[in-house]
Biotite code that builds the C-alpha atoms (Angstrom):
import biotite.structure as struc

atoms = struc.array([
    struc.Atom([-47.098, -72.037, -6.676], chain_id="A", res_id=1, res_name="UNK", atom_name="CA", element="C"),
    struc.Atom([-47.590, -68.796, -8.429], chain_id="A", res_id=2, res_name="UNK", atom_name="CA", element="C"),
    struc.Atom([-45.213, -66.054, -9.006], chain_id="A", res_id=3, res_name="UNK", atom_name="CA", element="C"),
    struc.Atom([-45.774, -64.228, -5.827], chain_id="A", res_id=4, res_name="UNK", atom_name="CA", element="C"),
    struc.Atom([-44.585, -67.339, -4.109], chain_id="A", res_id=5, res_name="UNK", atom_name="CA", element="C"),
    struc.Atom([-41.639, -67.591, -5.730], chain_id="A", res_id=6, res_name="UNK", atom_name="CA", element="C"),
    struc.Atom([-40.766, -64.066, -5.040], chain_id="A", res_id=7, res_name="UNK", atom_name="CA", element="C"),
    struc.Atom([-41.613, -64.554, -1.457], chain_id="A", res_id=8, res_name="UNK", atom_name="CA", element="C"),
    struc.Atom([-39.248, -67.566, -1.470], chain_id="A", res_id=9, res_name="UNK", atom_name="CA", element="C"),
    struc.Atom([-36.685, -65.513, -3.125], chain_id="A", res_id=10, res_name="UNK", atom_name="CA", element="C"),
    struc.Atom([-36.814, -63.201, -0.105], chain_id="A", res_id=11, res_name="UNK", atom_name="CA", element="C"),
    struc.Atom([-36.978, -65.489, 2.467], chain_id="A", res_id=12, res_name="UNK", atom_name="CA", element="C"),
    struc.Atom([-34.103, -66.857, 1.231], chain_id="A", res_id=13, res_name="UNK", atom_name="CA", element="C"),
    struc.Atom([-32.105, -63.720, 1.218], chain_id="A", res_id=14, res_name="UNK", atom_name="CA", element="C"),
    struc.Atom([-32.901, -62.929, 4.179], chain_id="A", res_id=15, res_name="UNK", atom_name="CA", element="C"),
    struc.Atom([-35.221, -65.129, 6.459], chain_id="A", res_id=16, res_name="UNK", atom_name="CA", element="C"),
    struc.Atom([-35.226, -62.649, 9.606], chain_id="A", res_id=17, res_name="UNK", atom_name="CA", element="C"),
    struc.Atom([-37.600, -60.207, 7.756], chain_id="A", res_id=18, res_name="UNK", atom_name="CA", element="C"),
    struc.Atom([-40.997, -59.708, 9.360], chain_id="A", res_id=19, res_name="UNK", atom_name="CA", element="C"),
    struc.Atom([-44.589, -60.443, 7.719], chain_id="A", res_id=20, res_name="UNK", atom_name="CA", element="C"),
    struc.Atom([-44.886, -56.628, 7.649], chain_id="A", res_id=21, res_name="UNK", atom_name="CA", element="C"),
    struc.Atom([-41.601, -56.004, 5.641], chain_id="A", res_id=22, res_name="UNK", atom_name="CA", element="C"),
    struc.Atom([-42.373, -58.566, 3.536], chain_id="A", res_id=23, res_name="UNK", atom_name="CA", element="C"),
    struc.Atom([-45.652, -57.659, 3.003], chain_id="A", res_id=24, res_name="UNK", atom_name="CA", element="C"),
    struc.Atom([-44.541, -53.893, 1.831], chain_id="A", res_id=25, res_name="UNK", atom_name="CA", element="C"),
    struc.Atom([-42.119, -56.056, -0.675], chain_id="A", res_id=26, res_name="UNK", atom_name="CA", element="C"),
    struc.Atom([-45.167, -58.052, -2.250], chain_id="A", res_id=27, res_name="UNK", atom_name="CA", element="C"),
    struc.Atom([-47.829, -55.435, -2.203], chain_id="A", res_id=28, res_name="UNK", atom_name="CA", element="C"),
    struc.Atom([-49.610, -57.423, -0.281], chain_id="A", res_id=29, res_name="UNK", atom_name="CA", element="C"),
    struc.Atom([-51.274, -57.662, 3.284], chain_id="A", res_id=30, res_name="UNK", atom_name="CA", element="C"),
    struc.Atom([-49.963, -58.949, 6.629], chain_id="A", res_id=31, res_name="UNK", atom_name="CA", element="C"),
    struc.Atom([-52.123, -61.526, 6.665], chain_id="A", res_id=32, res_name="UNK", atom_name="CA", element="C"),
    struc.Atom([-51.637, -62.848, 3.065], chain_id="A", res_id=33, res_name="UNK", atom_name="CA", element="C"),
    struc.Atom([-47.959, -62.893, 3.255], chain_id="A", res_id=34, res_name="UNK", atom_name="CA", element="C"),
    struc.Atom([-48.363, -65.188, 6.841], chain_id="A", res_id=35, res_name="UNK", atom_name="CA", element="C"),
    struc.Atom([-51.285, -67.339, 5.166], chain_id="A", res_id=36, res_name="UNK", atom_name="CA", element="C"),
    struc.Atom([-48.528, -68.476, 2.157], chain_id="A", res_id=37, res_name="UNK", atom_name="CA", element="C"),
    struc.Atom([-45.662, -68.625, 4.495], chain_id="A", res_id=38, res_name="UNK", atom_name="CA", element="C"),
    struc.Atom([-47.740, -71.353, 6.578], chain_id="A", res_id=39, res_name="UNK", atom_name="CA", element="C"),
    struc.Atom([-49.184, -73.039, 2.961], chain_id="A", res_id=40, res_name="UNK", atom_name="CA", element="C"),
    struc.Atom([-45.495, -73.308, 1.910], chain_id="A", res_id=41, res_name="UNK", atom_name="CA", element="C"),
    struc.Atom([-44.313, -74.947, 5.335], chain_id="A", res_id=42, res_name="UNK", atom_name="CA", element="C"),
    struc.Atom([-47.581, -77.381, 5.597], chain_id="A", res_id=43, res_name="UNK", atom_name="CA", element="C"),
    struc.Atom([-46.396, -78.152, 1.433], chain_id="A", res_id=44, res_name="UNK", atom_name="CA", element="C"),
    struc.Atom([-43.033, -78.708, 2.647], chain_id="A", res_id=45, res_name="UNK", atom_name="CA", element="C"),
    struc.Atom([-41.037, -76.403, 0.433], chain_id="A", res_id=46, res_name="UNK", atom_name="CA", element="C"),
    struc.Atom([-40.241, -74.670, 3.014], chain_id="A", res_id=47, res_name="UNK", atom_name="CA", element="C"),
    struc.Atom([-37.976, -76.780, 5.330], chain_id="A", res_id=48, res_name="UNK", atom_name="CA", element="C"),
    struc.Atom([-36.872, -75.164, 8.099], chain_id="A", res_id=49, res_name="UNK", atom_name="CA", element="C"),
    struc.Atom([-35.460, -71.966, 8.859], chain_id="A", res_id=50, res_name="UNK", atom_name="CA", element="C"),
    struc.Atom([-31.419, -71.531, 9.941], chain_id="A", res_id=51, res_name="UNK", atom_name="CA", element="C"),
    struc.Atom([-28.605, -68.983, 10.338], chain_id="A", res_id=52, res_name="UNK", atom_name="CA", element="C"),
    struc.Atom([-25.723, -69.261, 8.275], chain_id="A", res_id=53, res_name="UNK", atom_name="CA", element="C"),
    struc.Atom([-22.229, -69.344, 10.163], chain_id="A", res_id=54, res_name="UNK", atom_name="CA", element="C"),
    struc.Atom([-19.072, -67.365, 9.021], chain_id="A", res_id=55, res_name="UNK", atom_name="CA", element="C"),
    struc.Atom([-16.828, -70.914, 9.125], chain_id="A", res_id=56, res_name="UNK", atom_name="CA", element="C"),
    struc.Atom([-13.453, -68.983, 9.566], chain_id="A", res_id=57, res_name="UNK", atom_name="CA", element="C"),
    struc.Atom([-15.104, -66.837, 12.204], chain_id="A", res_id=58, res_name="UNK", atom_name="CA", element="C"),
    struc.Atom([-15.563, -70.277, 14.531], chain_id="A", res_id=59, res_name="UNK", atom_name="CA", element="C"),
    struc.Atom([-12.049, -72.071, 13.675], chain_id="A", res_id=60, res_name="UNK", atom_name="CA", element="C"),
    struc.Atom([-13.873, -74.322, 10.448], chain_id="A", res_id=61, res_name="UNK", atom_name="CA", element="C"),
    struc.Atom([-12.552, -72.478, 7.494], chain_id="A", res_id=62, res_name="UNK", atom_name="CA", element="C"),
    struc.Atom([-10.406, -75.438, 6.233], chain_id="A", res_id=63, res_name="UNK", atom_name="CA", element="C"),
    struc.Atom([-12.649, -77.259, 3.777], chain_id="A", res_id=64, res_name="UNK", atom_name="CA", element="C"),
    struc.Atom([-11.785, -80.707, 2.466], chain_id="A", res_id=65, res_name="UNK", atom_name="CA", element="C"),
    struc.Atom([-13.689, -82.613, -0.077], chain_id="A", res_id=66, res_name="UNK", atom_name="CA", element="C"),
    struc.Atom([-12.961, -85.746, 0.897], chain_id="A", res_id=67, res_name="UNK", atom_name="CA", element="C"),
    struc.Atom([-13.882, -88.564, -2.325], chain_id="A", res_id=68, res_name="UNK", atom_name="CA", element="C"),
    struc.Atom([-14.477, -91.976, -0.582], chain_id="A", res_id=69, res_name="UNK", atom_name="CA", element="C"),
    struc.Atom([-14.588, -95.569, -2.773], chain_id="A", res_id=70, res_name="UNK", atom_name="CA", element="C"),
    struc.Atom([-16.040, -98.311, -0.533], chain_id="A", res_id=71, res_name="UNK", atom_name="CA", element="C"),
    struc.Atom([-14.741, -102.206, -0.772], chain_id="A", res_id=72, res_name="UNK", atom_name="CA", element="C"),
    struc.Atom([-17.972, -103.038, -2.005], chain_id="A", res_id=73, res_name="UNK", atom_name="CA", element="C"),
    struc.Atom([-21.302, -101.924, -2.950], chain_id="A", res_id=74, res_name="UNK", atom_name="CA", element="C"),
    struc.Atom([-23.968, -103.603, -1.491], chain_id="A", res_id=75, res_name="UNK", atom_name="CA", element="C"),
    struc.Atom([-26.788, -102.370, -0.143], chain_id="A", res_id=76, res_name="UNK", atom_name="CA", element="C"),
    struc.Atom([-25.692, -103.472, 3.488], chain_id="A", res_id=77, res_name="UNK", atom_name="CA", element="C"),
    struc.Atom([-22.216, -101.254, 3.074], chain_id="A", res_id=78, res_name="UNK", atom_name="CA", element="C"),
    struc.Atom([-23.777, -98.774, 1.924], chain_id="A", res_id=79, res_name="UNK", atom_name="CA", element="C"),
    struc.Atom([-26.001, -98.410, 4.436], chain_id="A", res_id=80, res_name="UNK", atom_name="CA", element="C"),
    struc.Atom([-23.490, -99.038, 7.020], chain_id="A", res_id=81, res_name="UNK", atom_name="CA", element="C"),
    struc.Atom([-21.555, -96.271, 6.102], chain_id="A", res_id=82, res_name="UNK", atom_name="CA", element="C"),
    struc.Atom([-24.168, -93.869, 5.659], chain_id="A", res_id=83, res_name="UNK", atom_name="CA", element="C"),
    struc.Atom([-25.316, -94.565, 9.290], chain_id="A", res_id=84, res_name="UNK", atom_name="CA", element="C"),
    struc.Atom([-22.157, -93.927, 10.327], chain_id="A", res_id=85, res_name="UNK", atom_name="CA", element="C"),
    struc.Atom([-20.787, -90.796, 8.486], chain_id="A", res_id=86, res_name="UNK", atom_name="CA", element="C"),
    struc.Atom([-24.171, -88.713, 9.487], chain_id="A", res_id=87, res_name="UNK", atom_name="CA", element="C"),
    struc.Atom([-22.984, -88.981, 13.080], chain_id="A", res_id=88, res_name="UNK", atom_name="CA", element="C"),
    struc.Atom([-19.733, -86.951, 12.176], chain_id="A", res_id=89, res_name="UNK", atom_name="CA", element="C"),
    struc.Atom([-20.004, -83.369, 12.871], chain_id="A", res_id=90, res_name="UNK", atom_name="CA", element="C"),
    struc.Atom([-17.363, -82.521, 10.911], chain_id="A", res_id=91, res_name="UNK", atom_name="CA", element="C"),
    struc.Atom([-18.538, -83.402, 8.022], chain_id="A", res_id=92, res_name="UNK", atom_name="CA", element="C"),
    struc.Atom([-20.923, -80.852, 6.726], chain_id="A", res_id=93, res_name="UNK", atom_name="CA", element="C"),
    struc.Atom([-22.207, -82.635, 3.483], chain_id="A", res_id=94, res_name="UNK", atom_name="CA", element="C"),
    struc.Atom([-22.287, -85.967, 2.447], chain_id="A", res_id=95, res_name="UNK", atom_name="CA", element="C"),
    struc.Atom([-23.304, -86.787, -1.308], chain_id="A", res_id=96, res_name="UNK", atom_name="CA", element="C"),
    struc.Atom([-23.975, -90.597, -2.576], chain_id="A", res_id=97, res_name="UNK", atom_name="CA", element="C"),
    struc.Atom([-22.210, -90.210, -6.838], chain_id="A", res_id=98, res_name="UNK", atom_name="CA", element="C"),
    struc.Atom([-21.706, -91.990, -9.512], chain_id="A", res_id=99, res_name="UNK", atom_name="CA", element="C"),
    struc.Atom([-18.249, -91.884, -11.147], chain_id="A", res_id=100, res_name="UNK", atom_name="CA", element="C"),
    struc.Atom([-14.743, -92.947, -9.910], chain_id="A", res_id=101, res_name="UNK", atom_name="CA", element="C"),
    struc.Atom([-15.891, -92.582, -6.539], chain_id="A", res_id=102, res_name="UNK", atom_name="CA", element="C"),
    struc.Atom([-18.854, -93.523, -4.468], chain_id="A", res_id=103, res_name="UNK", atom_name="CA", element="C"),
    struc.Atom([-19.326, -90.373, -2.354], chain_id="A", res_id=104, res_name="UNK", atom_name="CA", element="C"),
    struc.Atom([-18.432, -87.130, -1.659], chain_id="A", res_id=105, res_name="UNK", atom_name="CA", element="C"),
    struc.Atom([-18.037, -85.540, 1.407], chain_id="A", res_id=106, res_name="UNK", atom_name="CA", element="C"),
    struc.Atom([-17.582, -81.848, 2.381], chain_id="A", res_id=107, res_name="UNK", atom_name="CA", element="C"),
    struc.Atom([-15.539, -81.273, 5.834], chain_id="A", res_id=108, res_name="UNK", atom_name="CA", element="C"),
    struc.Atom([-14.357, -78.289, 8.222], chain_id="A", res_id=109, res_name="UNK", atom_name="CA", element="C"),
    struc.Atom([-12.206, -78.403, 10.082], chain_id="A", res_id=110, res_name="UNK", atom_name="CA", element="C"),
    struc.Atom([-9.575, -75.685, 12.055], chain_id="A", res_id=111, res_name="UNK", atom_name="CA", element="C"),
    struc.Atom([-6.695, -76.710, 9.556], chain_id="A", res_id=112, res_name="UNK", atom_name="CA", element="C"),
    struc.Atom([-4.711, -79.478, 8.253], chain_id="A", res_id=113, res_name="UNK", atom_name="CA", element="C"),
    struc.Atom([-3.823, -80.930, 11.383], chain_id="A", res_id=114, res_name="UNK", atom_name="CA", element="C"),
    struc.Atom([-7.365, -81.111, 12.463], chain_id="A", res_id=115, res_name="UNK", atom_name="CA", element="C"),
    struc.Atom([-8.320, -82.500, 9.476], chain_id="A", res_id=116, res_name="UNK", atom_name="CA", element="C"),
    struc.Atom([-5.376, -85.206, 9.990], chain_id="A", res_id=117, res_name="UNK", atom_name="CA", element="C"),
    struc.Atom([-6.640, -86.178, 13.072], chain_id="A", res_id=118, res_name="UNK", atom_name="CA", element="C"),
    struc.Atom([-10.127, -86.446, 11.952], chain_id="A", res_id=119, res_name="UNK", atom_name="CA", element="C"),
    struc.Atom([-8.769, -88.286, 9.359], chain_id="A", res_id=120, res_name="UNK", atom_name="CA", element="C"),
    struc.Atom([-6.564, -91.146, 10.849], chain_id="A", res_id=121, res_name="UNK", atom_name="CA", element="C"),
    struc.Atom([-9.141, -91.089, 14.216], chain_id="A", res_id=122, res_name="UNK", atom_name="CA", element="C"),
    struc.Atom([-12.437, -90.810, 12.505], chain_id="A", res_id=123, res_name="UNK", atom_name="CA", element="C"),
    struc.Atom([-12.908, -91.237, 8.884], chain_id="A", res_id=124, res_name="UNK", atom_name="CA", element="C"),
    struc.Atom([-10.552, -93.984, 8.374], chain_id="A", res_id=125, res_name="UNK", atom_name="CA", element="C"),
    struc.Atom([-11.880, -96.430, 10.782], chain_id="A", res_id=126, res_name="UNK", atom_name="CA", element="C"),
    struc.Atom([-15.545, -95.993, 9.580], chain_id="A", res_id=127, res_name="UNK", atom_name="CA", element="C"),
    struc.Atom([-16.544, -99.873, 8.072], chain_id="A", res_id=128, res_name="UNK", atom_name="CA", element="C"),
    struc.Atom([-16.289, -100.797, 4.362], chain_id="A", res_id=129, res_name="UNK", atom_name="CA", element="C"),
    struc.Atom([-14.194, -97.919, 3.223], chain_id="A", res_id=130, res_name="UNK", atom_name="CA", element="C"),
    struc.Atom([-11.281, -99.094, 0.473], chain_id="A", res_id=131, res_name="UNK", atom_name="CA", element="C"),
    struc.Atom([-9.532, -95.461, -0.661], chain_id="A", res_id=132, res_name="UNK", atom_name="CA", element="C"),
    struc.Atom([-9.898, -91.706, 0.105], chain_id="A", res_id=133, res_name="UNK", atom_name="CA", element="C"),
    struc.Atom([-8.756, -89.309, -1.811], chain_id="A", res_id=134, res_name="UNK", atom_name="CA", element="C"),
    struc.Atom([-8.757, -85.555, -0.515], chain_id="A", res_id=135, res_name="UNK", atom_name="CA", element="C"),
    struc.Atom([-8.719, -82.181, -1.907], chain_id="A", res_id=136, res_name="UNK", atom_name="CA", element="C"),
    struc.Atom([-8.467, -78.682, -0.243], chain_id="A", res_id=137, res_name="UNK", atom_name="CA", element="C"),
    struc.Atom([-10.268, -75.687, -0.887], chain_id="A", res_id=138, res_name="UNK", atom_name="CA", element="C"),
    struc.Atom([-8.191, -72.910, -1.913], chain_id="A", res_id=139, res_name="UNK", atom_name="CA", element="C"),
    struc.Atom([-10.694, -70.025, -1.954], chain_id="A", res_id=140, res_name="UNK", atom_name="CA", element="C"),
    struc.Atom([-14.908, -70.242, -2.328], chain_id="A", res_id=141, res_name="UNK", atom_name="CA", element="C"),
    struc.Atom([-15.636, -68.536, -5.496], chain_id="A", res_id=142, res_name="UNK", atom_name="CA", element="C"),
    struc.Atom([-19.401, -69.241, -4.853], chain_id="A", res_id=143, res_name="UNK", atom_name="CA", element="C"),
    struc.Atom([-21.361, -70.538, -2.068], chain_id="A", res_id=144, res_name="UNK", atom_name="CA", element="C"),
    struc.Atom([-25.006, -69.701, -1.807], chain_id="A", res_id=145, res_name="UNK", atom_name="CA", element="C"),
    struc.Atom([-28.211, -71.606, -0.272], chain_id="A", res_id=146, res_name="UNK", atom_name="CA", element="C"),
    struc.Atom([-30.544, -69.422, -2.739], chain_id="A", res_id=147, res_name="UNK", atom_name="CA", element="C"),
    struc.Atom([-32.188, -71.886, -4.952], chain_id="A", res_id=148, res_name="UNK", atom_name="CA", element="C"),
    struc.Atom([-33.964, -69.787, -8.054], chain_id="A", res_id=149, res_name="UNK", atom_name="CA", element="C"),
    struc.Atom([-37.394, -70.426, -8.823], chain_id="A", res_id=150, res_name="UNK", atom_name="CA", element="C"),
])
């Protein structure tokens, strides 16, 4: 990957909507050449996929929980158990295996603290092998960005 990759990824990631023409004026380069390492970095997989971002208080989802979860146990069987389970959850937007106190972390919207109750006591709670949750609320986003700097 040379530099005018990474400023191509830079863009793309700023804005993924642009056309092979705009971003072709950006890199000095041609139409063609910008297309050509678009498809290279797709086929390499650094490119995953392409998505819009939603505005989560603009669709009811602005209340965001991260939700700390210690299992019973930690065998490979639990874990995978719970894993297979908590993917299904569309509330959940992020779900992080860590090592500390706790054994994941898990980012949630929801409409607001009743929702997230609800989810809670109907959902979360009754997926298998989990011992303690421990919840915290997001008071305002002081950064949130999918931009990763090459």
């Amino acid at each position: 990957m040379d530099s005018i990759d990474k400023k191509l990824l830079f863009l793309l990631q700023k804005d993924s909507k642009k056309t092979t023409k705009e971003l072709s004026v950006k890199l000095n380069l041609s139409v063609t050449a910008v297309y050509e390492r678009i498809k290279k970095l797709e086929r390499e997989g650094i490119i995953q996929n392409y998505v819009a971002l939603i505005n989560r208080s603009k669709v009811n989802k602005g209340f965001v929980v991260f939700c700390h979860i210690k299992l019973i146990q930690h065998t490979r069987e639990f874990l995978t158990k719970f894993e297979s389970q908590v993917v299904k959850l569309s509330e959940i937007l992020e779900c992080h295996h860590v090592s500390g106190d706790y054994d994941y972390i898990l980012k949630i919207a929801v409409r607001d603290m009743d929702e997230y109750r609800e989810f809670l006591v109907t959902k979360l709670t009754t997926l298998d092998h989990i011992g303690s949750t421990h919840s915290s609320f997001m008071i305002s986003e002081v950064k949130n960005t999918t931009v990763i700097e090459i």
